[in-house]
FITI-553187 format. One record per atom (N, C-alpha, C, O, CB): residue in three letters; x, y, z. Coordinates in pm, whole numbers, plus 32768, in hexadecimal, padded with zeros to 4 digits. Glycine has a CB too. Example, Ala and Ser with C-alpha at 12.3 -4.5 7.8 and 13.67 -1.06 7.14 Angstrom:
BEGIN
R  type     X     Y     Z
R   Ala  8527  7DC7  830C
R   Ala  84CE  7E3E  830C
R   Ala  8528  7EB6  830C
R   Ala  8590  7EB4  834E
R   Ala  846B  7E41  8389
R   Ser  8505  7F1F  82C4
R   Ser  8557  7F96  82CA
R   Ser  850A  8003  8313
R   Ser  853D  8072  8324
R   Ser  8580  7FC4  823C
This chain:
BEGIN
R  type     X     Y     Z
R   Unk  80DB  7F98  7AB8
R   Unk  8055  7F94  7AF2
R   Unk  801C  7F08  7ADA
R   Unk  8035  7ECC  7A72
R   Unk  7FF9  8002  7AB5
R   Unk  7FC2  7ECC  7B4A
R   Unk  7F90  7E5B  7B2D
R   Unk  7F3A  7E6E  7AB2
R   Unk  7F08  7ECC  7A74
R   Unk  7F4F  7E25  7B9D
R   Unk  7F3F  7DB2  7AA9
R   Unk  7EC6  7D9B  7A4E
R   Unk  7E25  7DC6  7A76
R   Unk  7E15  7E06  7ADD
R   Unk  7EC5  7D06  7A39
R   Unk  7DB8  7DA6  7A29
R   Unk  7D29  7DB0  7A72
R   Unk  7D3B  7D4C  7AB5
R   Unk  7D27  7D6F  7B29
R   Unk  7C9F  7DAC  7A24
R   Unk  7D5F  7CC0  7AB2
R   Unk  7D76  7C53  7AEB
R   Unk  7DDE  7C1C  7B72
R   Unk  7DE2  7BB4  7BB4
R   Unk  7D8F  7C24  7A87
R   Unk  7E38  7CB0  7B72
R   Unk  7EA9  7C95  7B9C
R   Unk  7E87  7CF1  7C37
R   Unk  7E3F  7D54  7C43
R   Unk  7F2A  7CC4  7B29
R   Unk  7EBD  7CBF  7C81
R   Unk  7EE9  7D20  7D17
R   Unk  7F9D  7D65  7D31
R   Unk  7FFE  7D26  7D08
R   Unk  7ECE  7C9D  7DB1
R   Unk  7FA9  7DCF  7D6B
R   Unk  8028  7DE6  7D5D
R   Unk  801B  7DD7  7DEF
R   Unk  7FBA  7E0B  7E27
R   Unk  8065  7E65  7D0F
R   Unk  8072  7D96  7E31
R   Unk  80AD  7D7D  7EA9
R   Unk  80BD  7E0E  7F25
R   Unk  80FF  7E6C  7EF9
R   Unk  813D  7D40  7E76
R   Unk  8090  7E1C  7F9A
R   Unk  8081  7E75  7FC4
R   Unk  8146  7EAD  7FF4
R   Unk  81AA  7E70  7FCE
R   Unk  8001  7E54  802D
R   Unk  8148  7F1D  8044
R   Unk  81AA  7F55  8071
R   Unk  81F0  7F13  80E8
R   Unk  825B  7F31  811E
R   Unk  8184  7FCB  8087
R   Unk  81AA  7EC4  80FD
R   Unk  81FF  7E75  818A
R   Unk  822E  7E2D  8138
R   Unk  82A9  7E2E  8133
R   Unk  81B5  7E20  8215
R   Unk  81F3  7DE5  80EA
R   Unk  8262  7D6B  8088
R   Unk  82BB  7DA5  801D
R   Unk  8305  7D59  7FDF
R   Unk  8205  7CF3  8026
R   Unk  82B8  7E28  8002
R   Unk  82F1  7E47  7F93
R   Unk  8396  7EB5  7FFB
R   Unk  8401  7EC9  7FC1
R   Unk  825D  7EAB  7F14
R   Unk  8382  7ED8  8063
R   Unk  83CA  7EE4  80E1
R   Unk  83E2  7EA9  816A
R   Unk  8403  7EF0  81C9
R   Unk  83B1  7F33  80F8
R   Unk  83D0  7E2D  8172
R   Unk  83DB  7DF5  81CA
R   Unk  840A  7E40  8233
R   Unk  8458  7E9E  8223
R   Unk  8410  7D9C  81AE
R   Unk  83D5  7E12  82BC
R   Unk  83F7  7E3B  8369
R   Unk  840E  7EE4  8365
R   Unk  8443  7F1B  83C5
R   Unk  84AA  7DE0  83B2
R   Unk  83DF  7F38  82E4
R   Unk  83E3  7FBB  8304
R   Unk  834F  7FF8  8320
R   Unk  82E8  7FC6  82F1
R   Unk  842C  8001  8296
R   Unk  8352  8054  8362
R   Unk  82C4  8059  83B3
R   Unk  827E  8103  833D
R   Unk  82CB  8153  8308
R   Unk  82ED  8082  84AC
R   Unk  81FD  8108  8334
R   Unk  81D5  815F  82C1
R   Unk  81F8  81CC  82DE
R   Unk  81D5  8215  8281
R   Unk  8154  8165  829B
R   Unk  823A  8219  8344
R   Unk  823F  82A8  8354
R   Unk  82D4  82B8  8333
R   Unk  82F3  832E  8344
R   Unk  820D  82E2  83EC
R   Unk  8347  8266  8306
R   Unk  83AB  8286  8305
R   Unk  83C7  82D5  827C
R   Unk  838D  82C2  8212
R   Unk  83ED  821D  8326
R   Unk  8439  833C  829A
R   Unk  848C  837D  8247
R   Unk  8480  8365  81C2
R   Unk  8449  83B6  8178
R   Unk  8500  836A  8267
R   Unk  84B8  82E6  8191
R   Unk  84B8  82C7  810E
R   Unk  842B  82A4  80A4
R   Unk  8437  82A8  802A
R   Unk  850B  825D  8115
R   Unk  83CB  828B  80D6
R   Unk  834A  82AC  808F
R   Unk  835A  8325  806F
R   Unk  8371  830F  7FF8
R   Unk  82CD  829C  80D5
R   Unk  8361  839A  8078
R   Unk  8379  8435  804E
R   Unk  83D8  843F  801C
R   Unk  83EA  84B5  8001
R   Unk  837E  8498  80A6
R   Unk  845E  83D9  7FE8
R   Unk  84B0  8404  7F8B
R   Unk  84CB  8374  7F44
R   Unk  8499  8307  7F5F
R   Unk  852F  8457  7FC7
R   Unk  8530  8399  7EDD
R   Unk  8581  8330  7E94
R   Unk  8517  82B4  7E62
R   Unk  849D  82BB  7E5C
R   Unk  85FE  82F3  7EFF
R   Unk  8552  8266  7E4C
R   Unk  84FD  81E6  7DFF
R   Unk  848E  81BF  7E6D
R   Unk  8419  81AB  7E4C
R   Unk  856B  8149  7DD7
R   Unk  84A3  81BB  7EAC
R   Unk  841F  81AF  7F19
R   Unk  83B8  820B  7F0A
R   Unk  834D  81D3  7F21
R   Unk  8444  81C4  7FAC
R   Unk  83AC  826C  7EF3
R   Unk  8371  82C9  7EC7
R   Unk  8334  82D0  7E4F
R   Unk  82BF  82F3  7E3D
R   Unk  83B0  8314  7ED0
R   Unk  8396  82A6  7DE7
R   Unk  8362  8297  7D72
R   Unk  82DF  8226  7D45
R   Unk  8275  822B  7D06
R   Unk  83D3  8280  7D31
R   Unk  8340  81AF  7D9D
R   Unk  82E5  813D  7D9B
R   Unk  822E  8164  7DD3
R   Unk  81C1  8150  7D9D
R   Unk  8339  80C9  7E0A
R   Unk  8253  819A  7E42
R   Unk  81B4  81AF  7E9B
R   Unk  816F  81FA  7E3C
R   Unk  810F  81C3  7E06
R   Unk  81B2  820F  7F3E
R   Unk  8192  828B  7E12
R   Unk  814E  8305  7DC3
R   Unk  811F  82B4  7D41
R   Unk  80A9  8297  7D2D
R   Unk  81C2  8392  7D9B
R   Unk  817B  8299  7CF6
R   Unk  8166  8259  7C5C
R   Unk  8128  81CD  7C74
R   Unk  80BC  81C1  7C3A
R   Unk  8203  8245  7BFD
R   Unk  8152  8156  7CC2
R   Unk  8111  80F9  7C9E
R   Unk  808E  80BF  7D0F
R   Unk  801F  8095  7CEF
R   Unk  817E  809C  7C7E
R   Unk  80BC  80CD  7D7B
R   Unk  8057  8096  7DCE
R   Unk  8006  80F9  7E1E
R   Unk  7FA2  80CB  7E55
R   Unk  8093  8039  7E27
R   Unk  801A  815D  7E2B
R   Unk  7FBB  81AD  7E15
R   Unk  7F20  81AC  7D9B
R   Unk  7EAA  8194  7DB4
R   Unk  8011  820A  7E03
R   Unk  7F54  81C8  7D37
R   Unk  7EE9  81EE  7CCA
R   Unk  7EA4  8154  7CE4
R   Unk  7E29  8153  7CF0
R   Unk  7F2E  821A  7C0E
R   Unk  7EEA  80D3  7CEE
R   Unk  7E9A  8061  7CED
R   Unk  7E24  806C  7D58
R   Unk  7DAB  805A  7D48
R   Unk  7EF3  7FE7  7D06
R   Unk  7E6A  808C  7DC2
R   Unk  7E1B  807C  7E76
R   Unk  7D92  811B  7E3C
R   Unk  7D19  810C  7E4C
R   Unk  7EDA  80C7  7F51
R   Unk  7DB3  8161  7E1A
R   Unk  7D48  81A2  7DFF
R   Unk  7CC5  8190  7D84
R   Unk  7C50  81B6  7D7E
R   Unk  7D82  8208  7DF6
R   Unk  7D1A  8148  7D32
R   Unk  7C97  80DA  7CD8
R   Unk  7C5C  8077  7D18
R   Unk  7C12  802D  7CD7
R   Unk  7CC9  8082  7C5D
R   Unk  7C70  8061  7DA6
R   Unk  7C22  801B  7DDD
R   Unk  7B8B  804D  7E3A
R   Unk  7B89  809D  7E98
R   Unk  7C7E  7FDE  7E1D
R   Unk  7B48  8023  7E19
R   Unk  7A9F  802F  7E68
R   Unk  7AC3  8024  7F2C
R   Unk  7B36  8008  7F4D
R   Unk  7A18  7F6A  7E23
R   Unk  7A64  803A  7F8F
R   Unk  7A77  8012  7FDE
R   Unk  7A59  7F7E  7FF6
R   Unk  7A97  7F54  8058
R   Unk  7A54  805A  8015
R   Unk  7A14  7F2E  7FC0
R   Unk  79F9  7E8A  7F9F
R   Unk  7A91  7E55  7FAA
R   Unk  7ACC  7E11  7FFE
R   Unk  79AB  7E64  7EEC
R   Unk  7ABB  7E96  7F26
R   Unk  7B3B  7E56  7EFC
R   Unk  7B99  7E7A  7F17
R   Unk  7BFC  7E5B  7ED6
R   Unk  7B51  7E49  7E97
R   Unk  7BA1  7ED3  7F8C
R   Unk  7C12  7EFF  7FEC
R   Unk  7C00  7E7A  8060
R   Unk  7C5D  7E32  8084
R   Unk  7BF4  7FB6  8038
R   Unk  7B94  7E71  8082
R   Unk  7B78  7E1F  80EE
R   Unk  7BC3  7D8F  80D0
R   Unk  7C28  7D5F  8105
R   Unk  7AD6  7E14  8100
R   Unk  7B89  7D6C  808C
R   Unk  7BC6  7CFB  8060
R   Unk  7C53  7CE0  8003
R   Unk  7C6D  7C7A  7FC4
R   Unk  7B65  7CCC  8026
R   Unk  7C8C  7D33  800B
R   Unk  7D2F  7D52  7FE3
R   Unk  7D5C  7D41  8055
R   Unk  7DA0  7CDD  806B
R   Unk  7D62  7DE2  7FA7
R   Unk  7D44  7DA0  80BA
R   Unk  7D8E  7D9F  815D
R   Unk  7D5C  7D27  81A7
R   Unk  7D81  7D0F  821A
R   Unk  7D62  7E30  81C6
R   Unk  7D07  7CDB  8165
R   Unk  7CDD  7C38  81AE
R   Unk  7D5A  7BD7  8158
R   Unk  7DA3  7B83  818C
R   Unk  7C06  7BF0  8178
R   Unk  7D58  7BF2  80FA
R   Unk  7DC4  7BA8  80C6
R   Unk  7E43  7BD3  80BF
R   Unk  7E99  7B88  8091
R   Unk  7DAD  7B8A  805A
R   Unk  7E66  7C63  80F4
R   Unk  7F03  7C71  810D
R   Unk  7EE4  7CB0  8196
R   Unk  7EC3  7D27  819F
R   Unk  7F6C  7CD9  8094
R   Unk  7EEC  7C79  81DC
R   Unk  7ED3  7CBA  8268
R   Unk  7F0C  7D0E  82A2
R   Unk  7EFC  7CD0  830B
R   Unk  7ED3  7C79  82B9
R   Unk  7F4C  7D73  82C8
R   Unk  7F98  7DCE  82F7
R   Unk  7FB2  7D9A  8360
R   Unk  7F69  7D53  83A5
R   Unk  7F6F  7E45  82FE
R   Unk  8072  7DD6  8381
R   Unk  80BE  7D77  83DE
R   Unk  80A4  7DCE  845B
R   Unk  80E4  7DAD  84BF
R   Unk  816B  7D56  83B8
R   Unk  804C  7E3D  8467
R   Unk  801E  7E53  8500
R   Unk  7FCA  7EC1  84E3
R   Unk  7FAB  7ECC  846C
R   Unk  8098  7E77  857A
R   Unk  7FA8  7F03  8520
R   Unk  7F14  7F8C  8533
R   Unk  7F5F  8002  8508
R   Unk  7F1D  805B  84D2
R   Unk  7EC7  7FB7  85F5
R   Unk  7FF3  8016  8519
R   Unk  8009  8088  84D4
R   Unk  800D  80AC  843C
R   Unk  7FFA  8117  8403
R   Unk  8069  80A4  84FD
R   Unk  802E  8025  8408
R   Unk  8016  8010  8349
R   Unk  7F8E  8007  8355
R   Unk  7F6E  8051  82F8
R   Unk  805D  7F70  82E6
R   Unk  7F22  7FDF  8388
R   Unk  7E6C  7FDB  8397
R   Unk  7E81  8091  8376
R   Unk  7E73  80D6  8311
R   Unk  7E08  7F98  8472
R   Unk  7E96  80A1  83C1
R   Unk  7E7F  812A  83E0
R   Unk  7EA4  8190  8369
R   Unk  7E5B  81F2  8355
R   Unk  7ED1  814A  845E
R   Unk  7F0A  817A  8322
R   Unk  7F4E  81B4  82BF
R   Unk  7F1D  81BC  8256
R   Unk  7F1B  8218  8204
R   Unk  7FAE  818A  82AC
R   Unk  7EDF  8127  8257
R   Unk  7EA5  80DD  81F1
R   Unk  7E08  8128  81B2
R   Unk  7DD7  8143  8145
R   Unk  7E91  8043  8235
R   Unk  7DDE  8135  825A
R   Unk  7D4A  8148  8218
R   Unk  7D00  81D7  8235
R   Unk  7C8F  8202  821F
R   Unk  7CE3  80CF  8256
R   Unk  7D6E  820A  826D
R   Unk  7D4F  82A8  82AA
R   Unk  7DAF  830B  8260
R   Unk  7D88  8368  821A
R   Unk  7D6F  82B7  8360
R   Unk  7E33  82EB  827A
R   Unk  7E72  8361  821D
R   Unk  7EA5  833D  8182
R   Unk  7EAE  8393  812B
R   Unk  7EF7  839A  826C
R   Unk  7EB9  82DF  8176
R   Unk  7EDB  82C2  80D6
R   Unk  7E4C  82A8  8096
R   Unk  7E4C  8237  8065
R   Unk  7F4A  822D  80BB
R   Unk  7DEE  82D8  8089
R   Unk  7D66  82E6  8024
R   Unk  7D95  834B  7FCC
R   Unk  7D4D  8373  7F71
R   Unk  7CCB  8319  806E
């Protein structure tokens, strides 16, 4: 888990060119990773500091937007 100081890198960079609805988020280390680590982080975040997380890691198109800020809360 990050630091207070620290950001953990979102799911497009931590899976590159795989798109958020696929298979492996629901199993195996991909899974593990989202549930245990970047999950619990993305939900210690405010809506302020969501905003400005997704200004600074921008999502690589509207379907990670979408993933991002509607079904993974």
């Amino acid at each position: 888990m990050p630091t207070e100081n620290s950001e953990l890198a979102p799911p497009w960079f931590a899976c590159p060119g795989q798109p958020p609805w696929r298979a492996g988020w629901r199993q195996g280390e991909s899974e593990a990773w989202l549930l245990q680590q970047w999950m619990p982080f993305w939900r210690s975040l405010d809506a302020d500091q969501r905003s400005n997380y997704l200004s600074r890691w921008e999502p690589p198109d509207e379907d990670w937007r979408e993933y991002i800020t509607e079904h993974w809360v």
